[in-house]
C-alpha positions, -999 to 999 in steps of 0.1 A, spaced: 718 -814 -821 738 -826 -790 748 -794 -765 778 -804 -739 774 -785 -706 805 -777 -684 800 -762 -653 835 -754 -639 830 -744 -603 876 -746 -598 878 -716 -630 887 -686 -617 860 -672 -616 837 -702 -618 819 -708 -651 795 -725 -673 803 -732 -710 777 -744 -736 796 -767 -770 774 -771 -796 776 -776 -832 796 -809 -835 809 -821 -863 841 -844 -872 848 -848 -836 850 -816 -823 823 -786 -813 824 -757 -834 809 -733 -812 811 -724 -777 798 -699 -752 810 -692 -714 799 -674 -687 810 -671 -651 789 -687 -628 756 -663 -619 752 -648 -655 726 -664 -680 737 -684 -711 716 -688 -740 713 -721 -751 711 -727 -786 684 -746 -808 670 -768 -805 666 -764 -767 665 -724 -772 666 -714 -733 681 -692 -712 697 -711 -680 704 -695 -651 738 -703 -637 732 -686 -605 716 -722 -597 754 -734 -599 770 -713 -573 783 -730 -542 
């Protein structure tokens, strides 16, 4: 299952977003952080990332 990353360091605060579940076109399900927290990637990768590799 493809999982689109977007690490958005302009946001206000800064902040990582995970899309998954695509279907027709579009991702279904999303999950955002600011920039520092984890976020749980879902299956198949199944991780926790640590955004705090992110900051600038």
């Amino acid at each position: 299952m493809p999982i689109y990353l977007l690490i958005d360091l302009l946001a206000e605060p800064p902040s990582v977003t995970a899309y998954s579940d695509p279907r027709d076109g579009a991702y279904l399900a999303s999950s955002t952080v600011p920039v520092g927290s984890p976020l749980r990637l879902p299956s198949p990768i199944d991780v926790e990332l640590d955004t705090s590799i992110f900051k600038v």
